[in-house]
N, CA, C and O atoms as CSV, one atom per row, in Angstrom:
chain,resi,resn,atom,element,x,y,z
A,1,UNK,N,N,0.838,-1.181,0.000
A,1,UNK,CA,C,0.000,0.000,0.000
A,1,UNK,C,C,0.886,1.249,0.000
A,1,UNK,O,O,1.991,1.176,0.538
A,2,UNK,N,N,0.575,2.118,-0.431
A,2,UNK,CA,C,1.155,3.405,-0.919
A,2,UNK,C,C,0.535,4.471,-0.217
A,2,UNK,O,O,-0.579,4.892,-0.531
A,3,UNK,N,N,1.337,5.011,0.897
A,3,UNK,CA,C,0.703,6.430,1.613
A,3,UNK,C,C,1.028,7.377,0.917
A,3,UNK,O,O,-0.042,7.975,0.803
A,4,UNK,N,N,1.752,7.928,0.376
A,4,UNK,CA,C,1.993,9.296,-0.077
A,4,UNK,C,C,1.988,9.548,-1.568
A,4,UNK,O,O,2.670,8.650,-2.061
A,5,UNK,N,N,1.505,10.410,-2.583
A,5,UNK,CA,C,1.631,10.854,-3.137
A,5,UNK,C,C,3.158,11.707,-4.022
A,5,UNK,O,O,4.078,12.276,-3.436
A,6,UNK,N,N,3.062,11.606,-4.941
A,6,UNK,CA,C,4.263,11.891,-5.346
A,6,UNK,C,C,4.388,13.919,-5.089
A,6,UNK,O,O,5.484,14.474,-5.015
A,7,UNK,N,N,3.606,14.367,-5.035
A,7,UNK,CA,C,3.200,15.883,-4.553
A,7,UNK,C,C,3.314,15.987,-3.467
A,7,UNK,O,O,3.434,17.130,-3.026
A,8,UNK,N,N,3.331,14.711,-2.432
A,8,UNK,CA,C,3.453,14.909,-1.029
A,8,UNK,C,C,4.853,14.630,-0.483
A,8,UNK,O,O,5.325,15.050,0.574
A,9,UNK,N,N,5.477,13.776,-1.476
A,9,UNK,CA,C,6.884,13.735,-0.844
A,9,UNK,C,C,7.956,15.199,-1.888
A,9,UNK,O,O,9.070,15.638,-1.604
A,10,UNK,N,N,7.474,15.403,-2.510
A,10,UNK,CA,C,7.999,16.715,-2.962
A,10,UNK,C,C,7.827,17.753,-1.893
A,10,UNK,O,O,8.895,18.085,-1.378
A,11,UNK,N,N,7.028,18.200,-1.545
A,11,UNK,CA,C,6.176,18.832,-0.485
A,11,UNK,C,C,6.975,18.400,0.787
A,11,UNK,O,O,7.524,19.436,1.162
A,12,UNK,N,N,7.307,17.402,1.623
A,12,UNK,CA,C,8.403,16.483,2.287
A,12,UNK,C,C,9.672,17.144,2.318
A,12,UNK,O,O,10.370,17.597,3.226
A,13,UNK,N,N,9.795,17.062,0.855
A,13,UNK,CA,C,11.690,17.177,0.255
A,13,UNK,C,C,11.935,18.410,0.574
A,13,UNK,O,O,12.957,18.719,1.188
A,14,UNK,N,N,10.797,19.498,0.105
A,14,UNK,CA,C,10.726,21.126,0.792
A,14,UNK,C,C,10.647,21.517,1.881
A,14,UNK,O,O,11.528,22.206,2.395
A,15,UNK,N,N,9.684,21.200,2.410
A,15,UNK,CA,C,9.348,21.768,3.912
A,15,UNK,C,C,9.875,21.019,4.707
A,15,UNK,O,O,10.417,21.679,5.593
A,16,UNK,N,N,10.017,19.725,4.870
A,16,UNK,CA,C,10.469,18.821,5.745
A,16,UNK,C,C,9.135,18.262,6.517
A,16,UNK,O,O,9.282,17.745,7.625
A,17,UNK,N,N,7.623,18.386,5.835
A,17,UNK,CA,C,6.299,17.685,6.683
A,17,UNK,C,C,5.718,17.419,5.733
A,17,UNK,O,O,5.811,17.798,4.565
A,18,UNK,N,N,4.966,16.607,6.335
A,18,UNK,CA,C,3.498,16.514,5.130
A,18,UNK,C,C,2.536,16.355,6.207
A,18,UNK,O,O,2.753,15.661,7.200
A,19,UNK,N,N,1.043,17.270,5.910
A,19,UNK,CA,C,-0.141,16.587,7.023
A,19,UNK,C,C,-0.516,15.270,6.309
A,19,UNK,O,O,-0.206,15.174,5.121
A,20,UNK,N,N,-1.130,14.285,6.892
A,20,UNK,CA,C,-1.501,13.517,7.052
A,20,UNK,C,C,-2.901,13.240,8.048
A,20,UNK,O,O,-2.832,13.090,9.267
A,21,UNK,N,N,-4.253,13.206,7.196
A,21,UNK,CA,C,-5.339,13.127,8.370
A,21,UNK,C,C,-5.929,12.031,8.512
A,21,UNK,O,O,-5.889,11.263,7.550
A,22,UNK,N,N,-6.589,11.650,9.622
A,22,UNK,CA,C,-7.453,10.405,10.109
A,22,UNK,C,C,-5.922,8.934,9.972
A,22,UNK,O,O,-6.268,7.781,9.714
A,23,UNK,N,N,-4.936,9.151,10.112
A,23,UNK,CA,C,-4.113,8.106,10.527
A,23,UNK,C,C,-3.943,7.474,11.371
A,23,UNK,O,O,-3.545,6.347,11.074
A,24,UNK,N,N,-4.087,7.715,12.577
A,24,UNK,CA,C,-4.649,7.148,14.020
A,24,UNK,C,C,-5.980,7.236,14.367
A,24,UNK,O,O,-6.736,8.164,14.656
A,25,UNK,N,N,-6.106,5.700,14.241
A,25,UNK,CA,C,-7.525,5.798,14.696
A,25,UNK,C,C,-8.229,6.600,16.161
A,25,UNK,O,O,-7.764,6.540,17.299
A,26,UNK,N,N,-9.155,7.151,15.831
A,26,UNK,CA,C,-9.726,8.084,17.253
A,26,UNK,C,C,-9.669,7.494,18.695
A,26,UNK,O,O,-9.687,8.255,19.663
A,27,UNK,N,N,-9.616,6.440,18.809
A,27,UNK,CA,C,-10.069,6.010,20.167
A,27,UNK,C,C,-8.430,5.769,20.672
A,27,UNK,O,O,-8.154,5.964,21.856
A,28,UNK,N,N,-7.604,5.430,19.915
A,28,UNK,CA,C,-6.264,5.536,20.164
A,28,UNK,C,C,-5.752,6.863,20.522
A,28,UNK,O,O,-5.220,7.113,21.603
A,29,UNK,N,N,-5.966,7.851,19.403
A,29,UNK,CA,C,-6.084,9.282,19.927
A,29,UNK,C,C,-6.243,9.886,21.163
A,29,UNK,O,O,-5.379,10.490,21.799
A,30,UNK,N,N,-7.901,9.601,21.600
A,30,UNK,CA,C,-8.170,9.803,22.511
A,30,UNK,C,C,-7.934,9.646,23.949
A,30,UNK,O,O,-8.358,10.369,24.851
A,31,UNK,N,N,-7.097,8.456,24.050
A,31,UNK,CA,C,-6.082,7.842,24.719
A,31,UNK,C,C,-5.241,8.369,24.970
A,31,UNK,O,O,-5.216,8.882,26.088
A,32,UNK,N,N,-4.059,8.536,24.043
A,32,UNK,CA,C,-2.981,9.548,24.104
A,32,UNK,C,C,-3.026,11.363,24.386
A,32,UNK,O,O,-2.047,11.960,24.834
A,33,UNK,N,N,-4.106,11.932,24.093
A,33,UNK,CA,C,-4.482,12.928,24.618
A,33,UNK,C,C,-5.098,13.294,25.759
A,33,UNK,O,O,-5.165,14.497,26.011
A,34,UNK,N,N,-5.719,12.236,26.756
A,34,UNK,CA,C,-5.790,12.179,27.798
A,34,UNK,C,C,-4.567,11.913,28.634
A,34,UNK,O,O,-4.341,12.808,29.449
A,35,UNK,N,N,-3.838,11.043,28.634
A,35,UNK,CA,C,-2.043,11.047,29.020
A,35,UNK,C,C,-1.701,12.607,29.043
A,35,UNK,O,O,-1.454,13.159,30.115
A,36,UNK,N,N,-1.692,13.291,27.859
A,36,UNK,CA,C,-1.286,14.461,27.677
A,36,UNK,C,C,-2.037,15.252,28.548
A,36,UNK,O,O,-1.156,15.650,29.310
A,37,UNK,N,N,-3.045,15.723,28.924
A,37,UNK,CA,C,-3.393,17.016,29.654
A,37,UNK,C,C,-3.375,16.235,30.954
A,37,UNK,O,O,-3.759,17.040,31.803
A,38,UNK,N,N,-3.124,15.088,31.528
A,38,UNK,CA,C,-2.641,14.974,32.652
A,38,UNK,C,C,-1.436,15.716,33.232
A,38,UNK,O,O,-1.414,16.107,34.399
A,39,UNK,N,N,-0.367,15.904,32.307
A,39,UNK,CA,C,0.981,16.351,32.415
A,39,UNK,C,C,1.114,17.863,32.157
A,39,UNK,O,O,1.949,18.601,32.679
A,40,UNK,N,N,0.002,18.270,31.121
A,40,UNK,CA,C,0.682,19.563,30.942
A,40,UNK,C,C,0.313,20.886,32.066
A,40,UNK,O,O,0.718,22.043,31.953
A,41,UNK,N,N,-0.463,20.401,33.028
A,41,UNK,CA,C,-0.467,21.506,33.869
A,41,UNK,C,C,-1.271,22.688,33.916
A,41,UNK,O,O,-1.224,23.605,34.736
A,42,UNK,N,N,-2.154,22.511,32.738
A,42,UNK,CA,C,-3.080,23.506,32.181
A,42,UNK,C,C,-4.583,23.143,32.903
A,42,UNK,O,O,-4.804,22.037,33.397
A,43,UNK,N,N,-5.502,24.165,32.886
A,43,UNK,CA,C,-6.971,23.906,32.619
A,43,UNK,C,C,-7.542,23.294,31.818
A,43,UNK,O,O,-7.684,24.012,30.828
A,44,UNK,N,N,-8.050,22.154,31.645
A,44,UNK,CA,C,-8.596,22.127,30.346
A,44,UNK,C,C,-9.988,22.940,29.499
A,44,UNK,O,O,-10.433,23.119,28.366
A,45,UNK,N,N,-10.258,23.240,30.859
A,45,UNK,CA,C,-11.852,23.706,30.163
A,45,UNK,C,C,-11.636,25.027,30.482
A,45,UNK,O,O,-12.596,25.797,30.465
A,46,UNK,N,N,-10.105,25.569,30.884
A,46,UNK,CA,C,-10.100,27.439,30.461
A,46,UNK,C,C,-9.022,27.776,29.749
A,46,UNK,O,O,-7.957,28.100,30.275
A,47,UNK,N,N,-9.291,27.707,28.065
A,47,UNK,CA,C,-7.995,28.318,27.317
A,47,UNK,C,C,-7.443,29.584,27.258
A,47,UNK,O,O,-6.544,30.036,26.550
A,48,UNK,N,N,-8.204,30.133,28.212
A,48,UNK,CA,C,-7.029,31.265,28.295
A,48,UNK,C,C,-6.331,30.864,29.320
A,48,UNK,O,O,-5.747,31.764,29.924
A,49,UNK,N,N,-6.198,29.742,29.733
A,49,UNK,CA,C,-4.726,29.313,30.375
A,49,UNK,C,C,-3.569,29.176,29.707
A,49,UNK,O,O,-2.392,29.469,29.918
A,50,UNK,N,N,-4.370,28.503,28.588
A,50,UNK,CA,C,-3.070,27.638,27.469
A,50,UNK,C,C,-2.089,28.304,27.212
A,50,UNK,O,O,-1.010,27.725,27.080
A,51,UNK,N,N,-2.202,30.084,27.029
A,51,UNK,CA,C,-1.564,30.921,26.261
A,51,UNK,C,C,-0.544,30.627,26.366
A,51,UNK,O,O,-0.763,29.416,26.351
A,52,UNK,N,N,0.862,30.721,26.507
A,52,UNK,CA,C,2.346,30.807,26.831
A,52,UNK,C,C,2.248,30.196,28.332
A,52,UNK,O,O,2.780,30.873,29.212
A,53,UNK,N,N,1.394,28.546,28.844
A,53,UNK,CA,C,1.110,28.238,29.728
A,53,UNK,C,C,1.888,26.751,29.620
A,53,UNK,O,O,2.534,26.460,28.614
A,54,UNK,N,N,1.757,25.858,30.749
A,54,UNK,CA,C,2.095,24.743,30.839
A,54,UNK,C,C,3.671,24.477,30.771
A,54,UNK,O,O,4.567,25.318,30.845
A,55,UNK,N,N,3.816,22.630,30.557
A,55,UNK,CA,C,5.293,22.537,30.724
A,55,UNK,C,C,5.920,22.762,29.789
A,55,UNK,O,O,5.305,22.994,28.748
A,56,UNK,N,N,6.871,22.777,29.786
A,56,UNK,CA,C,8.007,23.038,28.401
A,56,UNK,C,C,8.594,21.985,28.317
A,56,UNK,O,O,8.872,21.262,29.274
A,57,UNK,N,N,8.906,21.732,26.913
A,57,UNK,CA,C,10.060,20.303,26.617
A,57,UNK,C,C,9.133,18.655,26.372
A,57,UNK,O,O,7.916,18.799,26.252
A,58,UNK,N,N,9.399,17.922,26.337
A,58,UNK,CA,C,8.715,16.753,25.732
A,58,UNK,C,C,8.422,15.976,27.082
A,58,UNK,O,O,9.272,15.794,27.953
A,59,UNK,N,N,7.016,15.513,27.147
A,59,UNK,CA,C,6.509,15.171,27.947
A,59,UNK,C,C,6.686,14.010,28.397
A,59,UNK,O,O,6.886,13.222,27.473
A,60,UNK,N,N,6.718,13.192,30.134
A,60,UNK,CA,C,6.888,12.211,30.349
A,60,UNK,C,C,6.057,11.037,29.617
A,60,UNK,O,O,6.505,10.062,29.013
A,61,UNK,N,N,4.957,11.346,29.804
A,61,UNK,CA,C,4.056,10.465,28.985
A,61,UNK,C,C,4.399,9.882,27.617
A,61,UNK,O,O,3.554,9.206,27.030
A,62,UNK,N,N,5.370,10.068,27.183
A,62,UNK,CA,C,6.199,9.653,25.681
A,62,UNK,C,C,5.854,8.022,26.243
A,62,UNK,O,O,5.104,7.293,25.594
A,63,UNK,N,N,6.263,7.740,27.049
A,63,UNK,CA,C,6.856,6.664,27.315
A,63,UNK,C,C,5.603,5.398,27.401
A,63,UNK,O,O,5.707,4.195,27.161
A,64,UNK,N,N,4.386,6.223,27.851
A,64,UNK,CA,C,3.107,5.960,28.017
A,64,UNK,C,C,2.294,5.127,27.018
A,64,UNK,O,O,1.861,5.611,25.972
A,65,UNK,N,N,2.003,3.138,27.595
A,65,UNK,CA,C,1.714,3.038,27.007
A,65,UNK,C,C,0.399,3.037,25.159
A,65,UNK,O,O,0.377,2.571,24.020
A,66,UNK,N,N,-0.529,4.033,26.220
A,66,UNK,CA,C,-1.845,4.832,25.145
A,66,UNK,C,C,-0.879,5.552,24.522
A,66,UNK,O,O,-0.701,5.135,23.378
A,67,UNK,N,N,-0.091,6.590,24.857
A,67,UNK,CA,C,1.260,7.344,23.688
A,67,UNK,C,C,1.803,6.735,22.964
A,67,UNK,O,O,2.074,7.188,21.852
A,68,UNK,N,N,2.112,5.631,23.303
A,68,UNK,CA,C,3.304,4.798,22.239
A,68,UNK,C,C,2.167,4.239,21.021
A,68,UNK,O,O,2.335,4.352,19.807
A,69,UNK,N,N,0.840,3.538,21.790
A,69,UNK,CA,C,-0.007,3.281,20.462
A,69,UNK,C,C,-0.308,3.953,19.554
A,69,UNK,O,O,-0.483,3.541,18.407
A,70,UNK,N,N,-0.396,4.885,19.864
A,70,UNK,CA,C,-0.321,5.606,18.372
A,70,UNK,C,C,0.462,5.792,17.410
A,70,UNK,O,O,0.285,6.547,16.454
A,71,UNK,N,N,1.450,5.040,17.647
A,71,UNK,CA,C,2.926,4.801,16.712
A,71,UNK,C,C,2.701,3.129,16.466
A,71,UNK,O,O,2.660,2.649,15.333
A,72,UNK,N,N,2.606,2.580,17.308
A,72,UNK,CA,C,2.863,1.044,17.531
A,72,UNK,C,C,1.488,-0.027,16.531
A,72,UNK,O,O,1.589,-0.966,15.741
A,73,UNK,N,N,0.076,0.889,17.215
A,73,UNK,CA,C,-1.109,0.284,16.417
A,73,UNK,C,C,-1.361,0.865,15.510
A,73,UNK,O,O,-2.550,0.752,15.210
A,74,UNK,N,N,-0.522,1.776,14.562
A,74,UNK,CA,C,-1.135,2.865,13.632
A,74,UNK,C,C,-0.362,2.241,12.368
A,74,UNK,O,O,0.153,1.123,12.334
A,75,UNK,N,N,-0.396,3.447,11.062
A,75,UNK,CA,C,0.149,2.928,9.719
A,75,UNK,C,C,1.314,3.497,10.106
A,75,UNK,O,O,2.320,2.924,9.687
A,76,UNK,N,N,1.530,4.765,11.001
A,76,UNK,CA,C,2.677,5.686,10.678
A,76,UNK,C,C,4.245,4.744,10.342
A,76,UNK,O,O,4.865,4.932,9.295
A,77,UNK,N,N,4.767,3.635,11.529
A,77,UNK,CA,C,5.630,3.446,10.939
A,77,UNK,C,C,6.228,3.008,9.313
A,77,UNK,O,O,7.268,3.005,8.655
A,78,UNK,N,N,4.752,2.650,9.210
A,78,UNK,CA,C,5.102,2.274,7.339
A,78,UNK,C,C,5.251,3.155,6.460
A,78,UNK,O,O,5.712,3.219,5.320
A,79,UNK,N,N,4.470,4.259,7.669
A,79,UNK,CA,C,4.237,5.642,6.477
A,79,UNK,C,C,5.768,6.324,6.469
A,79,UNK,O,O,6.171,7.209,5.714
A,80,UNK,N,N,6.478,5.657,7.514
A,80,UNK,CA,C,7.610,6.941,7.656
A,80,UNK,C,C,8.540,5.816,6.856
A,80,UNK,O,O,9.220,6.271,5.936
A,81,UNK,N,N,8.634,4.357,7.127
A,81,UNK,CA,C,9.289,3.754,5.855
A,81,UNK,C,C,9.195,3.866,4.223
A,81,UNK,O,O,10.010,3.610,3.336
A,82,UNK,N,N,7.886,4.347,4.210
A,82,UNK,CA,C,7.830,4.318,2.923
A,82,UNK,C,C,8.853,5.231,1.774
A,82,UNK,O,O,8.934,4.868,0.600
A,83,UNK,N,N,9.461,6.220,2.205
A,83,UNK,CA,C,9.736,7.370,1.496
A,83,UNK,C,C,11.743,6.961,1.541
A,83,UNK,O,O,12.527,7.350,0.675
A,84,UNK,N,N,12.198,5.967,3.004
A,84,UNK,CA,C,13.619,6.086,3.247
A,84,UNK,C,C,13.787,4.202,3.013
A,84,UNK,O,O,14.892,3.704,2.796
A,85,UNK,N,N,12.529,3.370,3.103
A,85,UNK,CA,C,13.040,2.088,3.201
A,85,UNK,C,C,12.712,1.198,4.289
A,85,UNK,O,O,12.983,1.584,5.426
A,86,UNK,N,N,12.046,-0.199,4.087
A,86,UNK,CA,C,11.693,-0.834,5.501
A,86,UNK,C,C,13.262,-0.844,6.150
A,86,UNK,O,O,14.322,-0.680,5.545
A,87,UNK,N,N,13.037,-1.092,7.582
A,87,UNK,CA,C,13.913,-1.404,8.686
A,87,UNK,C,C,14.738,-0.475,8.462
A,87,UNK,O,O,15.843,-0.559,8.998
A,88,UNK,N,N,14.368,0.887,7.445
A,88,UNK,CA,C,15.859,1.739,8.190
A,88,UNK,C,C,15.613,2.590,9.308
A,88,UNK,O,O,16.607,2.809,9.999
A,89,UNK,N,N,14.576,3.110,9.653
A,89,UNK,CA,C,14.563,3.973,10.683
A,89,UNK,C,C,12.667,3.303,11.269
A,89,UNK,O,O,11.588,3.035,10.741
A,90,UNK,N,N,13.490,3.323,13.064
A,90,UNK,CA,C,11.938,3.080,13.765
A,90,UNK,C,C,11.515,4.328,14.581
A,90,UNK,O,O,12.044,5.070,15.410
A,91,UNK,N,N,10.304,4.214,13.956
A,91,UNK,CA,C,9.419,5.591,14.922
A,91,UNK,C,C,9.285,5.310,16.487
A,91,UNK,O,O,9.257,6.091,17.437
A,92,UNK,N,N,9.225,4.175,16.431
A,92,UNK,CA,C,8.472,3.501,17.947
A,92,UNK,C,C,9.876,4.041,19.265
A,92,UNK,O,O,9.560,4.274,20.431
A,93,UNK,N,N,11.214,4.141,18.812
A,93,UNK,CA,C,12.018,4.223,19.546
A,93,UNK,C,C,12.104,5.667,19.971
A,93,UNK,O,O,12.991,5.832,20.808
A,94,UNK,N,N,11.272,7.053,19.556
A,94,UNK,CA,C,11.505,8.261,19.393
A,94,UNK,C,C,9.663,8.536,19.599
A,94,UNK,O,O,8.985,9.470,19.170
A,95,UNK,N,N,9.408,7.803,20.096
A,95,UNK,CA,C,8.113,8.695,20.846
A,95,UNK,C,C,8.477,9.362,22.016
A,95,UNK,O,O,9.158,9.091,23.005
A,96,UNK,N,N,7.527,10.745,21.437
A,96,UNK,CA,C,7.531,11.910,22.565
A,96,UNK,C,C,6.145,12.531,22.702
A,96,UNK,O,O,5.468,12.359,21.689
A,97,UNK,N,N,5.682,13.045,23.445
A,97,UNK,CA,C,4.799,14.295,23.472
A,97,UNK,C,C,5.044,15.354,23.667
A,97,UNK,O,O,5.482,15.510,24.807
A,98,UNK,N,N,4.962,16.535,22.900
A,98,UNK,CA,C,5.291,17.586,22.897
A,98,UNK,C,C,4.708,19.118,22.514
A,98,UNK,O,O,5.069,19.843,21.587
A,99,UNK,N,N,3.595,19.387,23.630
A,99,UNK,CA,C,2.631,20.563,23.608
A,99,UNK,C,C,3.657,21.554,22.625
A,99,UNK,O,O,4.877,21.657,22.498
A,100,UNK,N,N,2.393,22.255,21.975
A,100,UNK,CA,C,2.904,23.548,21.233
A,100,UNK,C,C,1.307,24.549,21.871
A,100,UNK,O,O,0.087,24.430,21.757
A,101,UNK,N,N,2.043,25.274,22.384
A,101,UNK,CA,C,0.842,26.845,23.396
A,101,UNK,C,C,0.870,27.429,22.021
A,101,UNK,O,O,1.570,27.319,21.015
A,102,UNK,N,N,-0.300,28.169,22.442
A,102,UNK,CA,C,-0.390,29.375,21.657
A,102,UNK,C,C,0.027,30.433,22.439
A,102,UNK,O,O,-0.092,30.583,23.655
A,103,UNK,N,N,0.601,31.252,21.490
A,103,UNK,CA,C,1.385,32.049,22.042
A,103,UNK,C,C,0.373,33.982,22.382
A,103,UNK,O,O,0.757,34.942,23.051
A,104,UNK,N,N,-1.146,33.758,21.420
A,104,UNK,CA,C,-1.662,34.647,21.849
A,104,UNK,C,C,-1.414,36.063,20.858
A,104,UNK,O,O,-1.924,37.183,20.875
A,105,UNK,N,N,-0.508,35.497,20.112
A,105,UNK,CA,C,-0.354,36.689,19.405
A,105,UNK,C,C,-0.679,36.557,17.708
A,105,UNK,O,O,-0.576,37.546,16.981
């Protein structure tokens, strides 16, 4: 099976991303984003906390197993082989979580 598009790894070769939507299934998601606002220290239900709020740097929860599924039960590692080659590089060893705030401006 073929994830990417030849416009998308051009797009890749430039920017260094491509989005990618609905790749993890939701309930896996949902999982891993609960891990996450355990840690980050924020309100959840007042975003004007979020602004330039919470922890900085990559979150313990990386390690977490609902965090890691979303690498582990998902397509991504194939998706990230697809473009460099099976078995050259594993995603699963480089899970992190890592809030991005809004900064409000």
């Amino acid at each position: 099976m073929r994830y990417f598009e030849k416009e998308e790894v051009d797009h890749f070769k430039e920017h260094g991303f491509v989005v990618k939507r609905e790749v993890v299934d939701r309930k896996l998601l949902s999982k891993a984003v609960e891990r996450f606002w355990d840690e980050m220290g924020l309100d959840r239900e007042m975003p004007d906390s979020w602004t330039e709020g919470g922890v900085r740097g990559n979150l313990p929860c990386g390690g977490d197993p609902d965090v890691r599924a979303t690498l582990t039960e998902s397509p991504i590692q194939d998706m990230c082989e697809e473009p460099v080659g099976k078995d050259t590089q594993t995603v699963s060893n480089y899970t992190f979580g890592r809030p991005v705030y809004p900064t409000g401006k």
